[in-house]
PAZAPA-4460 file (N, C-alpha, C; in steps of 0.05 Angstrom, whole numbers, plus 32768, in hexadecimal, padded with zeros to 4 digits):
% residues 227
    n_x    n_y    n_z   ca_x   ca_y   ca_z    c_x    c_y    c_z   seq   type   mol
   7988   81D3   7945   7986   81BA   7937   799A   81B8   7920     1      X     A
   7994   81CE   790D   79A8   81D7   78F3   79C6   81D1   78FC     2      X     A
   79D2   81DD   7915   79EC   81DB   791F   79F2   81C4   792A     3      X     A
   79E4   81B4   7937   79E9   8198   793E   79F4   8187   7924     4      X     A
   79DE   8189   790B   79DC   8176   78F6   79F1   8181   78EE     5      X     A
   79FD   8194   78EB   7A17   819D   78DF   7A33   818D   78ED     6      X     A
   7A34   8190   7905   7A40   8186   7915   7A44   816C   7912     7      X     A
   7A2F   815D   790B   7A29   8143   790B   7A3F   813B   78F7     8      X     A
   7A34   8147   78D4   7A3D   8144   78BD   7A58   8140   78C1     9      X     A
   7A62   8159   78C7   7A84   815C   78CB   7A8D   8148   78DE    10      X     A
   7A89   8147   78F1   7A9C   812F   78FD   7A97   8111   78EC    11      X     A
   7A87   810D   78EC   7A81   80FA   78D3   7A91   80F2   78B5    12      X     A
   7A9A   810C   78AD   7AA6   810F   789C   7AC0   810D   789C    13      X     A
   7AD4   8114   78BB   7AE2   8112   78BF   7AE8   80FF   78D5    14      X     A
   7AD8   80EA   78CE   7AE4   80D4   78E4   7AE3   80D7   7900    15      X     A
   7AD5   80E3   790B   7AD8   80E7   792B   7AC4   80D7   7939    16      X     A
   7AAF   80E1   7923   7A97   80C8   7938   7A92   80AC   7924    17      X     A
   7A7C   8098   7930   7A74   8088   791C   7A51   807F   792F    18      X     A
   7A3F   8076   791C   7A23   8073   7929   7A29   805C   793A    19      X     A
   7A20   805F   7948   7A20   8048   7961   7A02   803B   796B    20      X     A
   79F9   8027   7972   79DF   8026   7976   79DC   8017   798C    21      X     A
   79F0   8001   799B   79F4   7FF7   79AD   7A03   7FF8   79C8    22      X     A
   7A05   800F   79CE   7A0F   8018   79E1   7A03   801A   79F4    23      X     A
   7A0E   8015   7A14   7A01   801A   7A2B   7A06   8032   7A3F    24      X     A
   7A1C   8049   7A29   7A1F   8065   7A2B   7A14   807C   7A20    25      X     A
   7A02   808F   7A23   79F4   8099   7A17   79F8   80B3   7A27    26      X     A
   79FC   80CE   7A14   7A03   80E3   7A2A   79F4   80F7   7A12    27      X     A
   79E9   8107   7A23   79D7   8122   7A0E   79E8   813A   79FD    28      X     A
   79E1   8140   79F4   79F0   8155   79E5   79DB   8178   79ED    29      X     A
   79F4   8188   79DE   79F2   819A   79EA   79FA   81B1   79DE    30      X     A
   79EA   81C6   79D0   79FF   81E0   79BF   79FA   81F8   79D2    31      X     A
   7A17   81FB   79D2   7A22   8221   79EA   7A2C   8228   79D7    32      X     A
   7A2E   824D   79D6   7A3D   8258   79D1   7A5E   8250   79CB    33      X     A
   7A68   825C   79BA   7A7D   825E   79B2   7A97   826C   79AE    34      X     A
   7AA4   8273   79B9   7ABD   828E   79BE   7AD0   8284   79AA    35      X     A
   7AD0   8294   7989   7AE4   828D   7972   7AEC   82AE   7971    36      X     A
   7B0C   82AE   7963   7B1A   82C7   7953   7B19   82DD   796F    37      X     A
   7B21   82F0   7964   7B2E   8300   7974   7B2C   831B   7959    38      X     A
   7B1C   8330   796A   7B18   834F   7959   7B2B   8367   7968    39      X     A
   7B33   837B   7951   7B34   838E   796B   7B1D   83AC   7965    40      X     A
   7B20   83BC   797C   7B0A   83C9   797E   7B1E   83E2   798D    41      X     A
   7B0D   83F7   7991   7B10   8414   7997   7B07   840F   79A7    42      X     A
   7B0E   8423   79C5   7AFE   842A   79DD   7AF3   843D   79DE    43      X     A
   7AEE   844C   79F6   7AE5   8461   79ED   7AF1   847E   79EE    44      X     A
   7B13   8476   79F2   7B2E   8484   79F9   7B3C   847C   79DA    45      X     A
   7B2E   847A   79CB   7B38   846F   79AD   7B53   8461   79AF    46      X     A
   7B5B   844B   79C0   7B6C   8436   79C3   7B62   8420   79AD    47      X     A
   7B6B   840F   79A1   7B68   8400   7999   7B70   83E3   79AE    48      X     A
   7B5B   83D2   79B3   7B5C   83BD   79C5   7B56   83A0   79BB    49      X     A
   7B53   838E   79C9   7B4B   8374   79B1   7B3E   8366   79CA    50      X     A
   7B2A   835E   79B1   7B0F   834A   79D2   7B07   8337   79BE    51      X     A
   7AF9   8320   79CA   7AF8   830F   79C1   7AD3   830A   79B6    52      X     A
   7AD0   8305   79A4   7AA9   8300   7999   7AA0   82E1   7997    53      X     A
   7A88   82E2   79A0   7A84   82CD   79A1   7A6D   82CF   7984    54      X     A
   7A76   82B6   7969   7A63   82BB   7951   7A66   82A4   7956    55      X     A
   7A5F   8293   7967   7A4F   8272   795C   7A49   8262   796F    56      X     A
   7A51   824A   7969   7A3C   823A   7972   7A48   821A   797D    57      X     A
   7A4E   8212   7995   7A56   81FA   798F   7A4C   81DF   7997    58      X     A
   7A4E   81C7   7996   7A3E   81B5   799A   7A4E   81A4   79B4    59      X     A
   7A3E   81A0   79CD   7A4D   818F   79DF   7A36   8178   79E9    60      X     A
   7A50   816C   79F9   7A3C   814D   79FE   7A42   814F   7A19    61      X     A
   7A2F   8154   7A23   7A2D   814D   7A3F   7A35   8135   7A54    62      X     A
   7A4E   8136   7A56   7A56   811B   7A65   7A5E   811C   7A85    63      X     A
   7A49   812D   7A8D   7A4B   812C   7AB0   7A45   810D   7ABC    64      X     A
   7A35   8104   7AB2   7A2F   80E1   7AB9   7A46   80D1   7AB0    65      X     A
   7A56   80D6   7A96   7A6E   80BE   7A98   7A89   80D0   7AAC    66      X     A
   7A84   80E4   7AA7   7AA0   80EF   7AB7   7A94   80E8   7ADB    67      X     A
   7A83   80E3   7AE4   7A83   80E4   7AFE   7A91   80C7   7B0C    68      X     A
   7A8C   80B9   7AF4   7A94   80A2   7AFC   7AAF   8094   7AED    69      X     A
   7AC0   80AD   7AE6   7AD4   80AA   7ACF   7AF4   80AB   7AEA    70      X     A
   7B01   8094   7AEE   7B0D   80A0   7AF5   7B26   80B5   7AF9    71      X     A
   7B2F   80C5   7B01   7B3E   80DE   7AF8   7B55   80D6   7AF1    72      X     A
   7B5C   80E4   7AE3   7B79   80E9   7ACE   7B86   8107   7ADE    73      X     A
   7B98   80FF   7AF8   7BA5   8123   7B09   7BB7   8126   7AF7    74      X     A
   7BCB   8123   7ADB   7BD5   812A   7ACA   7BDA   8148   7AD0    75      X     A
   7BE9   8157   7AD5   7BEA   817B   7ADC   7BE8   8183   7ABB    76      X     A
   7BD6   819B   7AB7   7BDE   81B0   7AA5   7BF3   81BE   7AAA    77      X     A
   7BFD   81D1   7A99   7C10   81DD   7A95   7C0A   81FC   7AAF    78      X     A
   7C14   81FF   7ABC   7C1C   8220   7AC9   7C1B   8231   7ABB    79      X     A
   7BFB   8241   7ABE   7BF9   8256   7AAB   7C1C   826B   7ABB    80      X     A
   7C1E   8272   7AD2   7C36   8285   7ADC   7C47   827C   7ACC    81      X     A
   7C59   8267   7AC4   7C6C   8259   7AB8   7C72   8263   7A9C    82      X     A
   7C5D   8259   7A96   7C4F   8265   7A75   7C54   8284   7A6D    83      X     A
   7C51   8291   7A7B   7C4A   82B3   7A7D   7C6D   82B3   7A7C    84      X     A
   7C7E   82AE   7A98   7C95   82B4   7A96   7C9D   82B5   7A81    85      X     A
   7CA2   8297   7A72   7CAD   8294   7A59   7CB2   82A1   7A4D    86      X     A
   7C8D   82A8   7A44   7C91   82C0   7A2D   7C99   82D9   7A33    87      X     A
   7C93   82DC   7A4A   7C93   8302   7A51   7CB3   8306   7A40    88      X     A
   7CB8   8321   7A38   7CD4   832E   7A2E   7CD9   831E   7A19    89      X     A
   7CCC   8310   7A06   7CD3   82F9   79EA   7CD0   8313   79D8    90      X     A
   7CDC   831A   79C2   7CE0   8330   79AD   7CCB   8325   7992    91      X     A
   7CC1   8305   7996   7CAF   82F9   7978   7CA0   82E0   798B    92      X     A
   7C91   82DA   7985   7C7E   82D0   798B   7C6F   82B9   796C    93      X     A
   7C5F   829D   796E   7C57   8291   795D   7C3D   8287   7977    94      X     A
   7C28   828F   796B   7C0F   8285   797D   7C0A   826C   796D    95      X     A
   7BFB   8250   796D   7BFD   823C   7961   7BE1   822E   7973    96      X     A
   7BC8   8232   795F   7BB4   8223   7973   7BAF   81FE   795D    97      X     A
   7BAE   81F6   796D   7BA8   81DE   796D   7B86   81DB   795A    98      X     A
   7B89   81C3   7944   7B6F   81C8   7937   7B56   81B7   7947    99      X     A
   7B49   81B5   7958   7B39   81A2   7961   7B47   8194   796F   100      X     A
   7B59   819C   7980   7B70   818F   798D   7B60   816F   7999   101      X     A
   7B5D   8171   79A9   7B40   815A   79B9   7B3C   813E   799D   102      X     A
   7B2C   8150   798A   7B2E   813B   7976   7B3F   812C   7968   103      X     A
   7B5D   8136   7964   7B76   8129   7962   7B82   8110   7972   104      X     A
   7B78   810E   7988   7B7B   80F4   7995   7B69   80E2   7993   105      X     A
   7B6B   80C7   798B   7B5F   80B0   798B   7B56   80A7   79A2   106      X     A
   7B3E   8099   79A5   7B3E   8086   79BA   7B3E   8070   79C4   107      X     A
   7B47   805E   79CA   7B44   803F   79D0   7B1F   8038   79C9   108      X     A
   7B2D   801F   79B5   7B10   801B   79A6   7AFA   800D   79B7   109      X     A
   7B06   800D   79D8   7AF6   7FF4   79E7   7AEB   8010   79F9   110      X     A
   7AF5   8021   79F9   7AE8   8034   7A06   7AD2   804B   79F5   111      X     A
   7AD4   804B   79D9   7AC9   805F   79C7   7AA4   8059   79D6   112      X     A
   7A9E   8050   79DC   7A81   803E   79D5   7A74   804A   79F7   113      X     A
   7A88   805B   7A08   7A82   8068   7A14   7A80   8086   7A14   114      X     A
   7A86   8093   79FD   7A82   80AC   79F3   7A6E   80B2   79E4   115      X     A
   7A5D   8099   79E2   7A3F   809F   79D2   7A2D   80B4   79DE   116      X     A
   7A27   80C4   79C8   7A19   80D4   79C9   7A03   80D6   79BD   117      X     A
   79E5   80E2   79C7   79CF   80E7   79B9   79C6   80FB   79B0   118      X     A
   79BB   80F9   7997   79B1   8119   798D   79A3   810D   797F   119      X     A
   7984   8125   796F   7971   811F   7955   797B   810B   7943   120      X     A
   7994   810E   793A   799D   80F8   7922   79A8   80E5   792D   121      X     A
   79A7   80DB   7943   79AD   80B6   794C   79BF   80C6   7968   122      X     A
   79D5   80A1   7967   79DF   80A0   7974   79FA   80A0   7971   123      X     A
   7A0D   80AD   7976   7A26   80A9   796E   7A3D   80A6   798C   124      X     A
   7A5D   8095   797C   7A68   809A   798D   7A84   80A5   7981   125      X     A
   7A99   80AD   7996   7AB2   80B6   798A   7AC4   80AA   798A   126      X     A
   7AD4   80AA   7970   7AF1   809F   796D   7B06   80AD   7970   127      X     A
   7B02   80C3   7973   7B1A   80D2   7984   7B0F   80DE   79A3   128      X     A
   7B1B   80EF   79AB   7B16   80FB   79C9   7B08   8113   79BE   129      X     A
   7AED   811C   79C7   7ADE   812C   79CC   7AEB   8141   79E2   130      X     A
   7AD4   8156   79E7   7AD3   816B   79ED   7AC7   815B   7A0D   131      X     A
   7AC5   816A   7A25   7AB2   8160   7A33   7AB7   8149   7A43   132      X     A
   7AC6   8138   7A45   7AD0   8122   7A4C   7AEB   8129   7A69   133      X     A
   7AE2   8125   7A7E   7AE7   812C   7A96   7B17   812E   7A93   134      X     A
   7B1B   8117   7A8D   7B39   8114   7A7F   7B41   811A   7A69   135      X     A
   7B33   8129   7A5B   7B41   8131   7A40   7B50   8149   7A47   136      X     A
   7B4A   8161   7A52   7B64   816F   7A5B   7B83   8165   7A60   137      X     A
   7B79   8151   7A6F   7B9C   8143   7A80   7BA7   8134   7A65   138      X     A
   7B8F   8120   7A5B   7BA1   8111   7A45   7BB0   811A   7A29   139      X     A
   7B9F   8138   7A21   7BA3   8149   7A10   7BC4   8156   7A19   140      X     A
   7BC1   815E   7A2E   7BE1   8164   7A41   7BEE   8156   7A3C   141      X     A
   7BF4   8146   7A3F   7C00   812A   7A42   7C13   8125   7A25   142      X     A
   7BFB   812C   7A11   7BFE   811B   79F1   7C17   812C   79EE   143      X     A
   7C0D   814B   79F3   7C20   815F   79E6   7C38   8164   79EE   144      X     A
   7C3F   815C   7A08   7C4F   815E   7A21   7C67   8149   7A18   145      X     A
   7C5F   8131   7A0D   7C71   8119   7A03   7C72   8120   79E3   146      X     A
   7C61   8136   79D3   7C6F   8131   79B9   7C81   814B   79B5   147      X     A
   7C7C   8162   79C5   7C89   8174   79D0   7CA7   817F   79E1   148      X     A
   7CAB   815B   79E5   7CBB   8165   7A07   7CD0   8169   7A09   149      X     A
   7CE1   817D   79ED   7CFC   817C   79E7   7CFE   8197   79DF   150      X     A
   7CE3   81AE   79E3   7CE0   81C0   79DA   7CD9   81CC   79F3   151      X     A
   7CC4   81C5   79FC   7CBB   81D0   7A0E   7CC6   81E0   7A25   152      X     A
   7CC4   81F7   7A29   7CDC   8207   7A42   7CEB   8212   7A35   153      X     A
   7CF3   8206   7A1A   7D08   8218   7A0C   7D0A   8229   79F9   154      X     A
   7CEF   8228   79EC   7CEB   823A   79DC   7CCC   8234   79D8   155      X     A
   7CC1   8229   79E4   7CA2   8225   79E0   7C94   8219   79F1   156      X     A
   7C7B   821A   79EE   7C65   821D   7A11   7C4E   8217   7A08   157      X     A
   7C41   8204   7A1E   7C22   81FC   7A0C   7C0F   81F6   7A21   158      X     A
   7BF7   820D   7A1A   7BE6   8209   7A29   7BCA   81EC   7A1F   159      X     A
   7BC7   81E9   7A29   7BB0   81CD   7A1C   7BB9   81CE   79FB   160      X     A
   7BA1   81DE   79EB   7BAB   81DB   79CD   7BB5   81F4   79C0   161      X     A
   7BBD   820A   79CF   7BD1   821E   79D9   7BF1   821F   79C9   162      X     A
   7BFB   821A   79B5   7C10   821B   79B8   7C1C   8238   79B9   163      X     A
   7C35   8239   79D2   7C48   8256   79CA   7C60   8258   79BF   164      X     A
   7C64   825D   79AA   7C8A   8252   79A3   7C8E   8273   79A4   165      X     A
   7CAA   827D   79A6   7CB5   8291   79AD   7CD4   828D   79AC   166      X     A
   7CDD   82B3   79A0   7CFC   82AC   7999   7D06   82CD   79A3   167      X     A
   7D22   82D3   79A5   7D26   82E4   79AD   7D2C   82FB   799D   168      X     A
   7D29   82ED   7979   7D32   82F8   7967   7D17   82F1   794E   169      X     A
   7D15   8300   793A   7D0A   82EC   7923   7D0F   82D7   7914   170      X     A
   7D2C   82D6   7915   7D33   82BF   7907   7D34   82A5   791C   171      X     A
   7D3D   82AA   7935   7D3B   829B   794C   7D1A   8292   7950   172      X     A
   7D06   8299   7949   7CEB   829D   7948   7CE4   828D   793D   173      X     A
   7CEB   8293   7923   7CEB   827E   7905   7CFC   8260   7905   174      X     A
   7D06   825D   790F   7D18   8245   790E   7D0C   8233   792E   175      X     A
   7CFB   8243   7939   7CF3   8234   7951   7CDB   822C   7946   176      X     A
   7CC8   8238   7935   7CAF   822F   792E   7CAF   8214   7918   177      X     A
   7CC9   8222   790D   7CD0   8209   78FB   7CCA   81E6   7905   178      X     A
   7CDC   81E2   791A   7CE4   81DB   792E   7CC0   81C8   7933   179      X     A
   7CB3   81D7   793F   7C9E   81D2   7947   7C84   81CE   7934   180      X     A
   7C89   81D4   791C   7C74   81D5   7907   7C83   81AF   78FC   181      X     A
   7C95   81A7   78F6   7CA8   8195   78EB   7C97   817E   7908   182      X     A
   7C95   817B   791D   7C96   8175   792F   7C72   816D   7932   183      X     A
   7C61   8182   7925   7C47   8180   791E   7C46   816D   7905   184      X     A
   7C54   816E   78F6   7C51   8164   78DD   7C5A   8139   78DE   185      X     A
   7C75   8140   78F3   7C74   8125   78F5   7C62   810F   7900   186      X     A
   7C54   811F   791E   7C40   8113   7931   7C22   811D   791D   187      X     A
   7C24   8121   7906   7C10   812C   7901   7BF0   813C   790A   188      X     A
   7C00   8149   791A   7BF0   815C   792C   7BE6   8175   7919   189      X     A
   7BCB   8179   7911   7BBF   8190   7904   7BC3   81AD   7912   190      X     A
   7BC0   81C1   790F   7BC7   81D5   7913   7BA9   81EC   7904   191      X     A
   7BA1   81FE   7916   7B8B   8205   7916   7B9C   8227   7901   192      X     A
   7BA0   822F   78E5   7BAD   823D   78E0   7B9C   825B   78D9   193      X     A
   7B7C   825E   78DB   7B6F   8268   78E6   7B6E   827E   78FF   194      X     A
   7B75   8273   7910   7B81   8277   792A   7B9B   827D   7935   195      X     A
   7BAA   8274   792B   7BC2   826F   7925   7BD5   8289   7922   196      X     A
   7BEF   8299   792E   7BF8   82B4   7929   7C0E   82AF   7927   197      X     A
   7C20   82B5   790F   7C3F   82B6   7912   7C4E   82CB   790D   198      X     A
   7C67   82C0   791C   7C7E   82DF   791F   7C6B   8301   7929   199      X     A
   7C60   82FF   7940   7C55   8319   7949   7C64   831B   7968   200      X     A
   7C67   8335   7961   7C79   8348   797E   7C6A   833F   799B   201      X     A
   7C4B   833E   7994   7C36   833A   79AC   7C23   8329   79A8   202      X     A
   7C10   8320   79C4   7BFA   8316   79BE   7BF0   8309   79DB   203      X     A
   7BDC   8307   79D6   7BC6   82FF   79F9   7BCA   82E4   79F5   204      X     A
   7BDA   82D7   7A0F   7BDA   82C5   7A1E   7BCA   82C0   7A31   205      X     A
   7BB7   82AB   7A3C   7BAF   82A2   7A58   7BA4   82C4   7A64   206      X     A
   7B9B   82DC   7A50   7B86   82E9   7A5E   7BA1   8305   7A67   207      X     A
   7BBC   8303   7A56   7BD5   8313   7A57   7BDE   8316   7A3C   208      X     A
   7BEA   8336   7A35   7BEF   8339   7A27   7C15   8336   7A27   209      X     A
   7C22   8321   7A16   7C3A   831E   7A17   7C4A   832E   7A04   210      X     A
   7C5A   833A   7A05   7C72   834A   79F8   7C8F   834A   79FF   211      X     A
   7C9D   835C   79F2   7CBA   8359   79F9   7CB4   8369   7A16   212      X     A
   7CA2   837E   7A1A   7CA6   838B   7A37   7C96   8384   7A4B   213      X     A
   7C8E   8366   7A42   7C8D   8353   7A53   7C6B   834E   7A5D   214      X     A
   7C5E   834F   7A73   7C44   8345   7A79   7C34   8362   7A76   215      X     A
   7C18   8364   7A6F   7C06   8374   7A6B   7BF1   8366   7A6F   216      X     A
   7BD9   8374   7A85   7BBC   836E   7A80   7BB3   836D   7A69   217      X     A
   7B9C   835F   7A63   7B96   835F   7A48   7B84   837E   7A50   218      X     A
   7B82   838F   7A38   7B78   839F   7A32   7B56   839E   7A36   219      X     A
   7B56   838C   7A20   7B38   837F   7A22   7B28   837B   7A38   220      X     A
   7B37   8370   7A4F   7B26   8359   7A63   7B29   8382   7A7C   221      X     A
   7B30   8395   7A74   7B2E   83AA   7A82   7B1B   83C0   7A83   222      X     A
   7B1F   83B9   7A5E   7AFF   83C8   7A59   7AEB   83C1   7A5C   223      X     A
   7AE1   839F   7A65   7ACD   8394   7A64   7AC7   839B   7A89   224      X     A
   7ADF   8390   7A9A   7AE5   83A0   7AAE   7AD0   83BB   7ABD   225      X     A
   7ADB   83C7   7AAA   7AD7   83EA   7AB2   7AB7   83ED   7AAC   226      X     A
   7AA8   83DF   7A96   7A96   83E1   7A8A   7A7F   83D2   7AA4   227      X     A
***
C-alpha cells in the first residue's frame, strides 16, 4: 500500500498523472518486483563477476483489456545482432540509460482518459506514456529513431531506453557523447545519470559483455547457469 501511495505522490508531483473521475477506462494496478543497479561479486573460483539484484519495488497497471483491443503499432525495434556488431572491438564505450524513458512522451489529450487507472487513492489518468501499454515499445522506438537519426550506425545504438555511444579512441569517445548529450539537451530528453557509465573499456549489453576483444557471455548469466 506504502509503495503504491509513494508512487502515486511522485507522478503527481511530476506531472504525469492527474485525478480523473469520469472515465469509461478503468484498468487495475499492480506492484512486481523490480531489477535496479548492477553489483559485482566473487565466485567461487574468486573471479570477480557482476549480476544484477533485485531491491524494489515497482508499480504497474494492468492493461491487458485496453491493449487487446488497441490496435498494433508493427514499428520494428532495433536488432539486438546489429547492436552487438557495432560495438564488438570499440576501445571506449558511454552506456546512457534513459530516465523514465516511457514517461518522457506525452500523450494526445483525447486519448489520456483511456489510461485511467485504479488504486486505494482514486482514480487517475496519464499525461504521458506509461509502462504497460501494448505500443509504447514501437512509439518509444520511433521518438528516438527521428531525434537520433544522424547518429545512429555511426557512432551510437539504442536499444528501447538503452543508449550505446562508442569511439575508437577516448577523445573520439568524448566528442561523440558530446554530440549526443547536446542532442538530449535540445529535445530535452532526461537522462537516468544513476545508471548511466562513461568512457569505460567494457560493459553488458543485451545479456553480452562488449569490449575492444569484442563479444563475451556475460559472466553472470553462467554462474547462475552452472548453479
Amino acid at each position: 500500500m506504502e509503495i503504491v501511495k509513494k508512487e502515486i505522490l511522485k507522478w503527481l508531483a511530476a506531472d504525469i498523472i492527474y485525478p480523473i473521475s469520469d472515465s469509461k477506462w478503468v484498468s487495475p494496478t499492480q506492484v512486481v518486483p523490480k531489477k535496479i543497479g548492477i553489483t559485482i561479486i566473487k565466485n567461487e573460483n574468486g573471479d570477480e563477476i557482476q549480476t544484477r539484484l533485485t531491491i524494489g519495488w515497482r508499480v504497474c497497471i494492468d492493461y491487458r483489456k485496453l491493449n487487446s483491443i488497441t490496435r498494433k503499432d508493427h514499428f520494428p525495434l532495433s536488432f539486438t545482432n546489429q547492436i552487438l556488431e557495432k560495438l564488438a572491438g570499440k576501445n571506449f564505450f558511454c552506456f546512457l540509460d534513459g530516465y523514465s524513458g516511457y514517461n518522457q512522451i506525452y500523450i494526445n489529450p483525447l486519448d489520456q482518459g483511456k489510461t485511467t487507472f485504479t488504486c486505494p487513492f482514486g482514480t487517475f489518468a496519464f499525461k504521458r506514456m506509461p509502462f504497460g501499454l501494448c505500443n509504447a515499445p514501437a512509439t518509444f522506438q520511433r521518438c528516438m529513431l527521428s531525434i537520433f537519426s544522424d547518429m545512429i550506425g555511426k557512432y551510437m545504438e539504442i536499444f528501447m531506453d538503452d543508449f550505446f555511444v562508442f569511439g575508437e579512441s577516448f577523445d573520439e569517445c568524448l566528442n561523440h557523447l558530446q554530440h549526443v548529450l547536446e542532442k538530449c539537451i535540445e529535445k530535452k530528453l532526461v537522462l537516468s545519470w544513476e545508471k548511466s557509465h562513461f568512457m569505460v573499456k567494457e560493459g553488458v549489453v543485451l545479456g553480452y559483455i562488449v569490449s575492444e576483444k569484442g563479444l563475451e557471455v556475460d559472466r553472470a548469466k553462467i554462474a547462475i547457469i552452472s548453479k
